[in-house]
The first five atom37 places (N, CA, C, CB, O) and aatype in JSON, in Angstrom:
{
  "aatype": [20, 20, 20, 20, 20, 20, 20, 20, 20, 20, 20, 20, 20, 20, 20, 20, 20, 20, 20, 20, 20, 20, 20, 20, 20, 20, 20, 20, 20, 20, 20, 20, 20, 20, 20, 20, 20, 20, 20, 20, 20, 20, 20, 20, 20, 20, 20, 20, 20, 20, 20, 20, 20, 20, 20, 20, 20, 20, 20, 20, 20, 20, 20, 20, 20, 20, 20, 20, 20],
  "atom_mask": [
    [1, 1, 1, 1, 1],
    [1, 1, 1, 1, 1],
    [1, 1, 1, 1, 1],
    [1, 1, 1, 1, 1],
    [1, 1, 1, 1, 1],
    [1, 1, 1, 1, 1],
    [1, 1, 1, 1, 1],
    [1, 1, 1, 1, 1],
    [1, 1, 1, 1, 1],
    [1, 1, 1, 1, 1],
    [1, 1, 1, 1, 1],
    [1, 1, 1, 1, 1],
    [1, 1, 1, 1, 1],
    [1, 1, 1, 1, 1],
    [1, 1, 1, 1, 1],
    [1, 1, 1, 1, 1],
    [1, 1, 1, 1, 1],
    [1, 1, 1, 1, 1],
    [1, 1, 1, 1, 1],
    [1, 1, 1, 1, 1],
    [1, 1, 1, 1, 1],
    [1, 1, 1, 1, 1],
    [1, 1, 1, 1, 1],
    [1, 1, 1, 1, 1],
    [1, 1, 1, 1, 1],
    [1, 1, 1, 1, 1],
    [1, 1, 1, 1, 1],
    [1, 1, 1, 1, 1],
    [1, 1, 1, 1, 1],
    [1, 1, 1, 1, 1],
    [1, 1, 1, 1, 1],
    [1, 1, 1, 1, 1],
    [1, 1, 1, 1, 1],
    [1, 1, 1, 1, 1],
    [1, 1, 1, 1, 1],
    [1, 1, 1, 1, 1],
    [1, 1, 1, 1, 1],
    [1, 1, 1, 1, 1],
    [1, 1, 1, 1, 1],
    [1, 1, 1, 1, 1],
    [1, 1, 1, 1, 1],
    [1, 1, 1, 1, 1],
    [1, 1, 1, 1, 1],
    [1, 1, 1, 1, 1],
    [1, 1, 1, 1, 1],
    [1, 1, 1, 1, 1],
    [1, 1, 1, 1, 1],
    [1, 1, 1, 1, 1],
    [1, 1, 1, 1, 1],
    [1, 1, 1, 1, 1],
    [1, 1, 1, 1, 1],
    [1, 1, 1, 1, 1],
    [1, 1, 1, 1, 1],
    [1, 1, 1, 1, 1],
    [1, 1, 1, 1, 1],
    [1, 1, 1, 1, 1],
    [1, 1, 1, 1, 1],
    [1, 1, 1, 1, 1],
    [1, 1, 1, 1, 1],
    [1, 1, 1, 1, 1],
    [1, 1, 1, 1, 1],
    [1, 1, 1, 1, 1],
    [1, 1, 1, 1, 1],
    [1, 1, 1, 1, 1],
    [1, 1, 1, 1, 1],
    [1, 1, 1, 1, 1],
    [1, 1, 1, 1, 1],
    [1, 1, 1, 1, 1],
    [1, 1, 1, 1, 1]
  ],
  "atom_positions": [
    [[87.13, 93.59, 87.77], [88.22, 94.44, 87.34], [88.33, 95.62, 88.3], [88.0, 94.93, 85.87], [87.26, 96.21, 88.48]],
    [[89.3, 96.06, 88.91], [90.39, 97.35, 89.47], [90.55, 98.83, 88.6], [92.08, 96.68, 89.44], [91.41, 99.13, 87.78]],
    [[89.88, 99.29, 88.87], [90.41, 100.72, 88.1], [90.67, 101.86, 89.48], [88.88, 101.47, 86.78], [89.84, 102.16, 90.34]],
    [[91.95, 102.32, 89.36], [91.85, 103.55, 89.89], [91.8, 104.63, 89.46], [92.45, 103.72, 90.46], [92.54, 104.78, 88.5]],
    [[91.19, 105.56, 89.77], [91.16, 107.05, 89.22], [91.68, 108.05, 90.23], [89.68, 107.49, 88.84], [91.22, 108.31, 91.34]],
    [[92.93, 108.64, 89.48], [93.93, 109.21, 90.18], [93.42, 110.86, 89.81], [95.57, 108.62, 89.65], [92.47, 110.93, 89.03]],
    [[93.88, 111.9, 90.22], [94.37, 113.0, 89.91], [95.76, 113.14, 89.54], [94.11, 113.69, 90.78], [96.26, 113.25, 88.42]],
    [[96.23, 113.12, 90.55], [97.99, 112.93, 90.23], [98.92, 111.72, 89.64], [98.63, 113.03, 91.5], [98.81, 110.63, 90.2]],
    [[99.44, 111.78, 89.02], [100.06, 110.18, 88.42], [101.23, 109.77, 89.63], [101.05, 110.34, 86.47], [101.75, 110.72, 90.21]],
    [[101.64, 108.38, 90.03], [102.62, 107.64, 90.62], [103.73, 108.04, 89.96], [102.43, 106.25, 90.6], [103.96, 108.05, 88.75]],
    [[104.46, 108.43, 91.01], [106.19, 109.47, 91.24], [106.65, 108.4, 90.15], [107.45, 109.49, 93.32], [106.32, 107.25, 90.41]],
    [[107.26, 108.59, 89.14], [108.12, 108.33, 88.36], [107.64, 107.67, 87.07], [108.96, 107.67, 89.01], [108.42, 107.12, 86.3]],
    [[105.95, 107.77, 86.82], [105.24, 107.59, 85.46], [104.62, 108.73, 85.32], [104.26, 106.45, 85.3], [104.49, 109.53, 86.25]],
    [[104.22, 108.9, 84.26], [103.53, 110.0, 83.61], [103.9, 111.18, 84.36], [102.0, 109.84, 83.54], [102.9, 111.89, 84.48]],
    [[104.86, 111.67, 84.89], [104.61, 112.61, 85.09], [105.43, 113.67, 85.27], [104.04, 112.46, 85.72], [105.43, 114.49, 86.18]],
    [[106.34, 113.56, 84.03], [106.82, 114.53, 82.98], [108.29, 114.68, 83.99], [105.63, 116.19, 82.64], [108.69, 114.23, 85.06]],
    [[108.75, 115.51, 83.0], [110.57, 115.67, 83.26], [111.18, 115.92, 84.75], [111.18, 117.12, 82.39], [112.15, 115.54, 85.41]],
    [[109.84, 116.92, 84.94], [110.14, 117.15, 86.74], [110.02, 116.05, 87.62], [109.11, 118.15, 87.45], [110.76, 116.02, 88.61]],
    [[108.9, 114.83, 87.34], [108.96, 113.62, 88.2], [108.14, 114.3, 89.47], [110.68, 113.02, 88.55], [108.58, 114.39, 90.62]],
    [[106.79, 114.78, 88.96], [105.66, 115.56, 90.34], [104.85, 114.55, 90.55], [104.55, 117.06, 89.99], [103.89, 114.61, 91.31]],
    [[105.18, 113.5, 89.85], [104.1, 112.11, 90.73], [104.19, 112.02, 92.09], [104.5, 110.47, 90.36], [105.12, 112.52, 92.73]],
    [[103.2, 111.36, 92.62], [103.59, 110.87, 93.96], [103.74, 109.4, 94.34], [102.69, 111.35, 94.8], [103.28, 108.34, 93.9]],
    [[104.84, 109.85, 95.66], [105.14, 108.19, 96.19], [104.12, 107.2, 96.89], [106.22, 108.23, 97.27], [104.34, 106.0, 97.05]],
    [[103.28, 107.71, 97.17], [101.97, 107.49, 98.21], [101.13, 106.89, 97.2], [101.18, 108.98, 99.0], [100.73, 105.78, 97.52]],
    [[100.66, 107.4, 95.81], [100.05, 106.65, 94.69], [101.23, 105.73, 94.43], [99.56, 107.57, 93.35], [100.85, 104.7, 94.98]],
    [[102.34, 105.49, 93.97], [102.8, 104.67, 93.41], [102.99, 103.37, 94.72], [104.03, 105.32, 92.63], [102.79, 102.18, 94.46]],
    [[103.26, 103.68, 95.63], [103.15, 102.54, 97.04], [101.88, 102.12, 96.67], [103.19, 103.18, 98.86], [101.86, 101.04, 96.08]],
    [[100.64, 102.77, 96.88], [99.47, 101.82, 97.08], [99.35, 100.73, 95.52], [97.89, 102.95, 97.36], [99.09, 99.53, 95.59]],
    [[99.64, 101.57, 94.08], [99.54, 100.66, 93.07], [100.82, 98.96, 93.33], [99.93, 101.79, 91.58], [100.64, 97.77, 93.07]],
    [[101.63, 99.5, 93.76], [102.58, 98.45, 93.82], [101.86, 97.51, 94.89], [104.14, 98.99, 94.24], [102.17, 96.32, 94.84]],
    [[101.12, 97.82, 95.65], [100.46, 96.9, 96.93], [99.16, 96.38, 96.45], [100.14, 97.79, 98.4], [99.06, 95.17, 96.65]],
    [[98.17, 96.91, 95.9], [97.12, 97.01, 95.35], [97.07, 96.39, 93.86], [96.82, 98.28, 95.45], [96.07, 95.75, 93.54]],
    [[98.0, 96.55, 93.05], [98.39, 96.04, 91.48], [96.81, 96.05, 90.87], [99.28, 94.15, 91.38], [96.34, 95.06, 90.3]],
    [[96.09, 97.23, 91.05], [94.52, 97.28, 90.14], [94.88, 97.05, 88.74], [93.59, 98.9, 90.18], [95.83, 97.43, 88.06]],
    [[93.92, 96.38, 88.51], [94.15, 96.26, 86.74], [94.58, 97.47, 85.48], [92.71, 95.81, 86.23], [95.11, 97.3, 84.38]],
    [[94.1, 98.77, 86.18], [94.28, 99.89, 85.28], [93.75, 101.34, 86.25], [93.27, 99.57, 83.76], [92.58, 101.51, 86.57]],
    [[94.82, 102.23, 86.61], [94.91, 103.18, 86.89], [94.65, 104.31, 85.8], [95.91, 103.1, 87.44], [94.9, 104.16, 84.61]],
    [[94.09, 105.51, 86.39], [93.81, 106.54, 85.22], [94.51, 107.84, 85.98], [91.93, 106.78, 84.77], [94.52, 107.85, 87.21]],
    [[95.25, 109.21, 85.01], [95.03, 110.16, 86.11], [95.43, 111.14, 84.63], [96.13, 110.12, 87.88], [95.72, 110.66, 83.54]],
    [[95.36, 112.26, 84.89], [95.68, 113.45, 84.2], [96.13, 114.65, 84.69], [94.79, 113.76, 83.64], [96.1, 115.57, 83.87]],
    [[96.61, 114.94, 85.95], [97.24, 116.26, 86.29], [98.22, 116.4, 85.18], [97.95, 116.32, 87.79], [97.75, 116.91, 84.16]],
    [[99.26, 116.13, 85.15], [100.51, 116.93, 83.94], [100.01, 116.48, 82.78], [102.36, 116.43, 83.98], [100.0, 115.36, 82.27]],
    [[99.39, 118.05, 82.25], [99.01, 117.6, 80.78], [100.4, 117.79, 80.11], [97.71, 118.58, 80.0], [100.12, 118.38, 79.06]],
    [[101.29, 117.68, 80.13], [102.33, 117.41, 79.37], [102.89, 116.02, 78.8], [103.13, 117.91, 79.99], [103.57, 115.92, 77.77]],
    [[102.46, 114.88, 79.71], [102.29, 113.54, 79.68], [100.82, 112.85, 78.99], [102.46, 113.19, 81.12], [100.59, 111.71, 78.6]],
    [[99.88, 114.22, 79.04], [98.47, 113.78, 78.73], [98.43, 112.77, 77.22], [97.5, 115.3, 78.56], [98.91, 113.33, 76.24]],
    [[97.93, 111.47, 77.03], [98.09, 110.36, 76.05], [98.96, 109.56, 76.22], [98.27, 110.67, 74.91], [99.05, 108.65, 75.4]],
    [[99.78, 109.62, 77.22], [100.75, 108.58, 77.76], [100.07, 107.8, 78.01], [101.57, 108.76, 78.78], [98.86, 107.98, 78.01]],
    [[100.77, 106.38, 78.39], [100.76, 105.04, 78.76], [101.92, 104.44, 79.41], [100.5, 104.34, 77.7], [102.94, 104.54, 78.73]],
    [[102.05, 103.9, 80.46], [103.02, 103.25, 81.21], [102.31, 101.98, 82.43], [103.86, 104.58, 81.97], [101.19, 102.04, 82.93]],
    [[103.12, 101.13, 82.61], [102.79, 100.0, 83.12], [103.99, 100.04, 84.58], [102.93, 98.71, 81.85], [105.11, 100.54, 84.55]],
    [[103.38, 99.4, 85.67], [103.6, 99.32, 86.73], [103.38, 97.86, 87.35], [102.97, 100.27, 87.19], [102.31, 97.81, 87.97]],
    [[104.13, 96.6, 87.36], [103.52, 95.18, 87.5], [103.14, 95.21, 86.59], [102.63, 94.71, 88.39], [103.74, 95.38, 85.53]],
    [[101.67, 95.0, 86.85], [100.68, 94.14, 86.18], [99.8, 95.48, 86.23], [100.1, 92.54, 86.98], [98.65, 95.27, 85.85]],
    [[100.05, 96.83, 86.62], [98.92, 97.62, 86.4], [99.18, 98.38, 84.9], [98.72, 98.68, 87.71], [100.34, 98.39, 84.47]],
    [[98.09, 99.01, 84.12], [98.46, 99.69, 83.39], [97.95, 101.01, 83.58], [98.31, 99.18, 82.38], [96.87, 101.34, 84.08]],
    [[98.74, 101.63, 83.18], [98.38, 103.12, 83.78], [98.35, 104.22, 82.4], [99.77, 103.67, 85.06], [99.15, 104.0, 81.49]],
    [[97.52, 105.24, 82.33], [97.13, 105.88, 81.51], [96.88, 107.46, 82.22], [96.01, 105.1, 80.93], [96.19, 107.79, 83.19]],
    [[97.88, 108.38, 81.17], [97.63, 109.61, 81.51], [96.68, 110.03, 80.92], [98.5, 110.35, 81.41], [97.21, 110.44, 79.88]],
    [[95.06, 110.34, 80.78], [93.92, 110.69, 79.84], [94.1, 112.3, 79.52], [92.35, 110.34, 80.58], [93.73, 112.71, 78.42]],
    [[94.67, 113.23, 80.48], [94.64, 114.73, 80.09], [93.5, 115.3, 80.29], [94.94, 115.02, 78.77], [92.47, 114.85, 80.81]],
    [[93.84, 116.74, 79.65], [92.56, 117.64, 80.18], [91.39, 117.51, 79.42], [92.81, 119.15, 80.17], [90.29, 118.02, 79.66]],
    [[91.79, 116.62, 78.26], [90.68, 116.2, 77.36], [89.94, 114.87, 77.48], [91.17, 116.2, 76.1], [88.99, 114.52, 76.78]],
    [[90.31, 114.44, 78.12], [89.76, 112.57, 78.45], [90.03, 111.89, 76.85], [87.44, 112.33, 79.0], [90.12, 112.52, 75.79]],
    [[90.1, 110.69, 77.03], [89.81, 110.04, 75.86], [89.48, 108.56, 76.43], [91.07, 110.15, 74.76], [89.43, 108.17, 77.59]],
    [[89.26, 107.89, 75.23], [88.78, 106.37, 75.35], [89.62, 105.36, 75.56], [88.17, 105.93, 74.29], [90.13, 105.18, 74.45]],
    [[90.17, 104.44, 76.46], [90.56, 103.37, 76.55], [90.26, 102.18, 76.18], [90.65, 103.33, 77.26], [89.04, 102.36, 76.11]],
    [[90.41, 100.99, 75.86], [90.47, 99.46, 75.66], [91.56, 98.75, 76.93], [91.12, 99.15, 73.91], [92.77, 98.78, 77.17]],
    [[90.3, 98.12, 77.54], [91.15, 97.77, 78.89], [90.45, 96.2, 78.54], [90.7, 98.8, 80.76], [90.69, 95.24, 79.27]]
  ]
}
């Protein structure tokens, strides 16, 4: 299994109204398709969930929490 652990979330998931993801994470997930990405910069998105392909991606926040992957 693929996990990435992000800081910043991929430009146009999790990462809230302004869209401060980046394109550089979301290129490598689209090339890479890891089974499950993690990240939490915008805690405003923090407990989100969004899917990319086949990746699933999870905003954990400033609090972390538990997944089922």
């Amino acid at each position: 299994m693929d996990v990435l652990v992000l800081h910043s979330p991929p430009k146009g998931y999790l990462d809230g109204a302004r869209s401060l993801g980046s394109r550089a994470l979301l290129d490598a997930i689209e090339r890479v398709q890891p089974r499950v990405a993690v990240c939490g910069h915008i805690h405003e998105s923090a407990g989100e969930e969004a899917q990319v392909g086949e990746t699933r991606l999870f905003n954990l926040g400033p609090s972390g929490t538990w997944i089922e992957v």
